[in-house]
DRENFI-660923 format. One record per residue (C-alpha): x, y, z; residue in one letter; residue number from 1. Coordinates in nm, 4 decimals, padded with zeros to 6 digits. Layout:
<site><east>X</east><north>Y</north><up>Z</up><rest>A</rest><nr>NUM</nr></site>
...
***
This chain:
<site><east>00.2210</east><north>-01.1071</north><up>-01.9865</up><rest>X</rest><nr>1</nr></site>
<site><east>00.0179</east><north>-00.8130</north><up>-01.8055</up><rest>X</rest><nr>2</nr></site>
<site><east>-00.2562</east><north>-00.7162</north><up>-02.0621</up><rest>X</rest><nr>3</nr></site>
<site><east>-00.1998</east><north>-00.3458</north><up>-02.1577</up><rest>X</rest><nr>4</nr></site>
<site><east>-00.4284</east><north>-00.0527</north><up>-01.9680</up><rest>X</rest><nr>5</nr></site>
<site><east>-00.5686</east><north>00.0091</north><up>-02.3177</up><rest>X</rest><nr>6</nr></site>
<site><east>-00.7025</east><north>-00.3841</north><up>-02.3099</up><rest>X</rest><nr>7</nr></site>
<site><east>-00.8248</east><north>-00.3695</north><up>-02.0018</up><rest>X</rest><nr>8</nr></site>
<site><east>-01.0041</east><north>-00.0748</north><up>-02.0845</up><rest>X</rest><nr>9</nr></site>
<site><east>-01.1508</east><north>-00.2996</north><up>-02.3382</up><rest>X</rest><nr>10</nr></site>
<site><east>-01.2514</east><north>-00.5728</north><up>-02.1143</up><rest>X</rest><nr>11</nr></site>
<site><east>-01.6602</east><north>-00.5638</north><up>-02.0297</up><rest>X</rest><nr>12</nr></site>
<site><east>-01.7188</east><north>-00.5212</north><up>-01.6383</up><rest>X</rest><nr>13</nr></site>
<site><east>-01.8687</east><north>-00.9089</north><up>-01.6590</up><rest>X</rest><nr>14</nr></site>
<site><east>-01.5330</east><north>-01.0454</north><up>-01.8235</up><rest>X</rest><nr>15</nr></site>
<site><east>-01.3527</east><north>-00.9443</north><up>-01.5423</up><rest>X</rest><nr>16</nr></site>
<site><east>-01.6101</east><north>-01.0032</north><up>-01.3112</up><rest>X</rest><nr>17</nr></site>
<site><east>-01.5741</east><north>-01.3998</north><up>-01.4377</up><rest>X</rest><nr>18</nr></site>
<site><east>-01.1700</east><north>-01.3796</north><up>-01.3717</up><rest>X</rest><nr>19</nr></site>
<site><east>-01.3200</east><north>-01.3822</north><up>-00.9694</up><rest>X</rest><nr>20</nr></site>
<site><east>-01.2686</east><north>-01.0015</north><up>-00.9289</up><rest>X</rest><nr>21</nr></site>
<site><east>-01.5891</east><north>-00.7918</north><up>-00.7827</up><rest>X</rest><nr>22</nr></site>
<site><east>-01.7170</east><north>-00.5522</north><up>-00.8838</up><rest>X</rest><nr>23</nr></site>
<site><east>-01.5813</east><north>-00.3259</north><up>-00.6268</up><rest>X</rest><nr>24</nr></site>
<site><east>-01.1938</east><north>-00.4321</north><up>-00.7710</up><rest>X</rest><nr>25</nr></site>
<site><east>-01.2887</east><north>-00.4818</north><up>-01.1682</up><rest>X</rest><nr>26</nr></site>
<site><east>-01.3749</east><north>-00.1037</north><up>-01.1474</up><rest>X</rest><nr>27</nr></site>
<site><east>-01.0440</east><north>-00.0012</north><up>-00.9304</up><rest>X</rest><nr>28</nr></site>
<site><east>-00.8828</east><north>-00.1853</north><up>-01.2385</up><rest>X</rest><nr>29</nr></site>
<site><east>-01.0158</east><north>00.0051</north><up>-01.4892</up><rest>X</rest><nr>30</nr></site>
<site><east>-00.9770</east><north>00.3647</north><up>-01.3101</up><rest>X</rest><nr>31</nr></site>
<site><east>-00.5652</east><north>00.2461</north><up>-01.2548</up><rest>X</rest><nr>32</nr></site>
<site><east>-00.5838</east><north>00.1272</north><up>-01.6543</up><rest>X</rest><nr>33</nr></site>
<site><east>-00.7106</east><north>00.5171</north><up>-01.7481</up><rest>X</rest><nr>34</nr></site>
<site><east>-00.5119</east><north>00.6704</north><up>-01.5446</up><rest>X</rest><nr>35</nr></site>
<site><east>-00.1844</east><north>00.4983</north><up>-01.6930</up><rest>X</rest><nr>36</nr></site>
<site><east>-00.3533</east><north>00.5257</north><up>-02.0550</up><rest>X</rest><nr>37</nr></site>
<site><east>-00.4170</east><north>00.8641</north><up>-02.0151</up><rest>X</rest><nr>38</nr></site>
<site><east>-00.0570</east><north>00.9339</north><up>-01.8540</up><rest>X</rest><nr>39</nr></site>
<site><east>-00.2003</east><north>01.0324</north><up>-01.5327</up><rest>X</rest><nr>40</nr></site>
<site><east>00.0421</east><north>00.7921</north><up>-01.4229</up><rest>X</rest><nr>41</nr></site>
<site><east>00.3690</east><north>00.6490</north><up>-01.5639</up><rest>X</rest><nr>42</nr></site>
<site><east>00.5816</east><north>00.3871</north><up>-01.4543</up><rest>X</rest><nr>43</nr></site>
<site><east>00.8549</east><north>00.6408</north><up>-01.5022</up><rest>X</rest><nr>44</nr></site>
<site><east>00.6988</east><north>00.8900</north><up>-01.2196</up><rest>X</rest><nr>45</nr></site>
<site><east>00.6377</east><north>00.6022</north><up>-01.0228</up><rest>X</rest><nr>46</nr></site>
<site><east>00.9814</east><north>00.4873</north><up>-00.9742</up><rest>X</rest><nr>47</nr></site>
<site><east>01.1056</east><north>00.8452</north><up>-01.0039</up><rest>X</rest><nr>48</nr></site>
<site><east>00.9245</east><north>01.0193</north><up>-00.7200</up><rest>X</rest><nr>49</nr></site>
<site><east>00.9518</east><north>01.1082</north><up>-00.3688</up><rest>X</rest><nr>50</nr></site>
<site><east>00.7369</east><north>00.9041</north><up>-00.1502</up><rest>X</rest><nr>51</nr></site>
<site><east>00.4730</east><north>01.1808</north><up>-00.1028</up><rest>X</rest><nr>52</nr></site>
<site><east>00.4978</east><north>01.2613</north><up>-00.4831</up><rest>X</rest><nr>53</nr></site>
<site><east>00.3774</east><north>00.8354</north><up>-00.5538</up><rest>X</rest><nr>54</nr></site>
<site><east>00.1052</east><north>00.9030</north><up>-00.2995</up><rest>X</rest><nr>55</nr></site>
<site><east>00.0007</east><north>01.2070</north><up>-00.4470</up><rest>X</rest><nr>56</nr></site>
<site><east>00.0113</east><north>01.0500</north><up>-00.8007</up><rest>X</rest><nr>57</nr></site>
<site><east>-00.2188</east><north>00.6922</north><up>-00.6624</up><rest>X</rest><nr>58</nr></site>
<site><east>-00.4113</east><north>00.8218</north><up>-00.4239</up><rest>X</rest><nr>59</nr></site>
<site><east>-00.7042</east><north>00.9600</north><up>-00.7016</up><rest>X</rest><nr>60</nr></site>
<site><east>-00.7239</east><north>00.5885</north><up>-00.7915</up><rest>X</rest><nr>61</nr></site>
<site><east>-01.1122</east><north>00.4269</north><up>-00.7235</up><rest>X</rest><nr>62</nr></site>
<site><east>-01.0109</east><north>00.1425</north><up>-00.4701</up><rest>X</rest><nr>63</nr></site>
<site><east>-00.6434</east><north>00.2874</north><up>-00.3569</up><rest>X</rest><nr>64</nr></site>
<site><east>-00.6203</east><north>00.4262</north><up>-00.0174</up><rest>X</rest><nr>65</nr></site>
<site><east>-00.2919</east><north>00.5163</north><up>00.1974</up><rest>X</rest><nr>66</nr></site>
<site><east>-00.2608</east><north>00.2240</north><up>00.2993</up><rest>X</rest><nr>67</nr></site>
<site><east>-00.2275</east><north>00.0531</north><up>-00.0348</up><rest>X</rest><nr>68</nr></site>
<site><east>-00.0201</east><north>00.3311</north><up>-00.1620</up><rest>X</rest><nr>69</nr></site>
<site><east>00.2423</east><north>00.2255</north><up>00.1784</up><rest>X</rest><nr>70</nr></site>
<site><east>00.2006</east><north>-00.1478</north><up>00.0366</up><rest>X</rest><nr>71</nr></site>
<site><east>00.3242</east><north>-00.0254</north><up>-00.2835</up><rest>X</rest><nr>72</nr></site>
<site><east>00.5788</east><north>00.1478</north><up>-00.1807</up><rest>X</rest><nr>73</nr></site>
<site><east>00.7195</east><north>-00.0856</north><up>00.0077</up><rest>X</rest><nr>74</nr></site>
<site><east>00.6548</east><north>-00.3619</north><up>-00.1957</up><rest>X</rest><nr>75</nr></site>
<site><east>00.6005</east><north>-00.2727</north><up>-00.5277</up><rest>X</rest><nr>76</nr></site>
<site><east>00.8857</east><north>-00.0055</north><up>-00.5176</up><rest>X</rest><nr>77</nr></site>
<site><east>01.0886</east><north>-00.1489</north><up>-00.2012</up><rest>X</rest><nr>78</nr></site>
<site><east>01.1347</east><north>00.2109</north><up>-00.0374</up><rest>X</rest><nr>79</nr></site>
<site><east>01.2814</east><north>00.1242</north><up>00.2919</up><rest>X</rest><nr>80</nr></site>
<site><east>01.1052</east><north>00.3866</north><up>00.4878</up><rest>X</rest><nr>81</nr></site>
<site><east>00.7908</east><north>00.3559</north><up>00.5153</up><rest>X</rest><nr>82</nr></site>
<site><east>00.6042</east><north>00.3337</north><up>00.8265</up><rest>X</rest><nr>83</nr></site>
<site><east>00.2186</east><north>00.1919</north><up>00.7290</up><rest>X</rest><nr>84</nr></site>
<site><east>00.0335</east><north>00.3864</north><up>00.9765</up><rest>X</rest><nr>85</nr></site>
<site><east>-00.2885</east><north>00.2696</north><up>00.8582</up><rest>X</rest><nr>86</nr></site>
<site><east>-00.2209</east><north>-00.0950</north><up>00.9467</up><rest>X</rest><nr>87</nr></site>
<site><east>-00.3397</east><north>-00.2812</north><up>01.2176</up><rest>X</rest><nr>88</nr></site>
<site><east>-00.0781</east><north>-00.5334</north><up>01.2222</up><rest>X</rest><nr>89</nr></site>
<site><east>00.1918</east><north>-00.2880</north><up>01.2416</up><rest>X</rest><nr>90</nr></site>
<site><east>00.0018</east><north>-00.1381</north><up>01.5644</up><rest>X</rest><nr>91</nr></site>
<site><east>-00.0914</east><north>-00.4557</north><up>01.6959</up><rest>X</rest><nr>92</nr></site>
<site><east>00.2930</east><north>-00.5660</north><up>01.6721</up><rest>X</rest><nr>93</nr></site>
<site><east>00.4320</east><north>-00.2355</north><up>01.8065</up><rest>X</rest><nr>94</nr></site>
<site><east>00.1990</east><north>-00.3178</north><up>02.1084</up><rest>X</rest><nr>95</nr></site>
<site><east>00.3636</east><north>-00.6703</north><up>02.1693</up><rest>X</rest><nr>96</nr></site>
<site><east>00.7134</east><north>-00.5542</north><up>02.0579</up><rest>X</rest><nr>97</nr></site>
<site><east>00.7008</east><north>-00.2503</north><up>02.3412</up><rest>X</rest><nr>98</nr></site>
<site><east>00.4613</east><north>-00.4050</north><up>02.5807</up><rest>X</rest><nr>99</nr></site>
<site><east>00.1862</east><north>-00.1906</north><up>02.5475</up><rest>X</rest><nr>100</nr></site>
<site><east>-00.1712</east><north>-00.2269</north><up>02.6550</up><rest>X</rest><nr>101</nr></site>
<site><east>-00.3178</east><north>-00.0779</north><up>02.3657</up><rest>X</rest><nr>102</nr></site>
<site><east>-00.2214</east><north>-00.0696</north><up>02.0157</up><rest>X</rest><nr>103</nr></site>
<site><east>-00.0955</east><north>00.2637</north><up>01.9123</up><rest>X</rest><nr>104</nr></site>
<site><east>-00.2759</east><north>00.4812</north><up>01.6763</up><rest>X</rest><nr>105</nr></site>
<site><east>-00.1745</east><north>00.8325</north><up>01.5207</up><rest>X</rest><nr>106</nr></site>
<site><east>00.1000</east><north>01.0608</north><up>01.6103</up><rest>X</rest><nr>107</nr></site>
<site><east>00.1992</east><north>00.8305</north><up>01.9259</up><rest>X</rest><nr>108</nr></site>
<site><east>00.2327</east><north>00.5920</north><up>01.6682</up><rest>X</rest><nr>109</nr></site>
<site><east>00.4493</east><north>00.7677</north><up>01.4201</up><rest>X</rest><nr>110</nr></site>
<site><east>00.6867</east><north>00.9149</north><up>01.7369</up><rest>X</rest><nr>111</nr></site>
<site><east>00.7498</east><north>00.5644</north><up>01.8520</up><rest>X</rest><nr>112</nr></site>
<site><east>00.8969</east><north>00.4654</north><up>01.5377</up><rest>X</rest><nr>113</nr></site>
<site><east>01.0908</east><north>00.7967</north><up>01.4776</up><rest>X</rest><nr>114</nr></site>
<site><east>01.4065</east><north>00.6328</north><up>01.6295</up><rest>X</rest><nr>115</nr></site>
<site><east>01.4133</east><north>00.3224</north><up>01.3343</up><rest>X</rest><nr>116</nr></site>
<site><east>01.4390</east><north>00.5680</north><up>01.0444</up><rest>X</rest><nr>117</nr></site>
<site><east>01.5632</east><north>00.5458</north><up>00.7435</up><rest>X</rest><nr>118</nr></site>
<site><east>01.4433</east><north>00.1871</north><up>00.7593</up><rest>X</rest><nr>119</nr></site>
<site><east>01.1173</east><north>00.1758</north><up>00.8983</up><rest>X</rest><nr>120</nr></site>
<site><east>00.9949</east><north>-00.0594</north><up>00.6162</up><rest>X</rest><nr>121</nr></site>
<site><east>01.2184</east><north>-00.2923</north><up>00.7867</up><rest>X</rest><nr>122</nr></site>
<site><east>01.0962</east><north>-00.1966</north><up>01.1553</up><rest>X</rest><nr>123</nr></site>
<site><east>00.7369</east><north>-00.2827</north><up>01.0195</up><rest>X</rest><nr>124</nr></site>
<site><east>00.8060</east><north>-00.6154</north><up>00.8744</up><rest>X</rest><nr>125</nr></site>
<site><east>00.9161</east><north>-00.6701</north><up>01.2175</up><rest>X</rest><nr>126</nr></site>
<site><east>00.6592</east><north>-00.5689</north><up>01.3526</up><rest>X</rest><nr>127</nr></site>
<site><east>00.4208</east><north>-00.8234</north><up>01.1641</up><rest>X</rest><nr>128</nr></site>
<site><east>00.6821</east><north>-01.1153</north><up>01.2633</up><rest>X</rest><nr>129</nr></site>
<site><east>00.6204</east><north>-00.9764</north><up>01.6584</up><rest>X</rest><nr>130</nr></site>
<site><east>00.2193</east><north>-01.0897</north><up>01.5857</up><rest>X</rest><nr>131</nr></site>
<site><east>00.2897</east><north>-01.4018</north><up>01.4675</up><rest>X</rest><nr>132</nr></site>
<site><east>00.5274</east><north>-01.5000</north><up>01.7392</up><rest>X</rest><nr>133</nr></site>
<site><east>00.3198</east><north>-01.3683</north><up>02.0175</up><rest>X</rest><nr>134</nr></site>
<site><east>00.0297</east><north>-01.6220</north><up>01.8446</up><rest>X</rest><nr>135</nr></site>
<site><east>00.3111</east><north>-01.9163</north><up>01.8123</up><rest>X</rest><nr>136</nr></site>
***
């Protein structure tokens, strides 16, 4: 079982520290724990909201950036249109998958996948299979 925010809360820094987390991630751990103890986050509004509304809700989080709020999303909530904008293997496979000669970055890179919504979860999990074929 997942230990409850209010036990992690609980847990000394040097507890968690021994369970091979840094120190960098044992603190993340406890910000996400007060936020969800404190209601700053639910697992209700989490599965309930809009895309933007999740990011908006995770992105005050020590240690969670956009691009772990698209890994959520995709992952942790399986939203099928997400486009991870802040991930290099996503660019790096757009590159291969197109034939570019340099990885695409910004709003070139959002345009380009324009044409695979609603599913550009999908079009990004290709995108990391392109990388690993162009390696062998």
């Amino acid at each position: 079982k997942f230990p409850r925010p209010a036990a992690l809360l609980a847990t000394p820094v040097p507890v968690l520290r021994s369970a091979g987390l840094s120190n960098a991630k044992a603190m993340a751990l406890l910000d996400l724990s007060a936020h969800f103890a404190d209601r700053r986050l639910t697992t209700k509004a989490l599965l309930t909201s809009d895309d933007a509304e999740v990011s908006k809700r995770l992105l005050p989080v020590r240690g969670i950036g956009p691009w772990s709020v698209d890994m959520f999303l995709m992952f942790g909530l399986c939203r099928p249109d997400v486009w991870p904008v802040g991930d290099l293997g996503v660019r790096l496979g757009l590159r291969t998958f197109l034939g570019l000669r340099k990885p695409p970055e910004g709003d070139r890179l959002t345009a380009l996948a324009a044409r695979w919504r609603p599913y550009r979860s999908l079009a990004a999990w290709y995108m990391w299979r392109a990388i690993e074929d162009a390696r062998g």
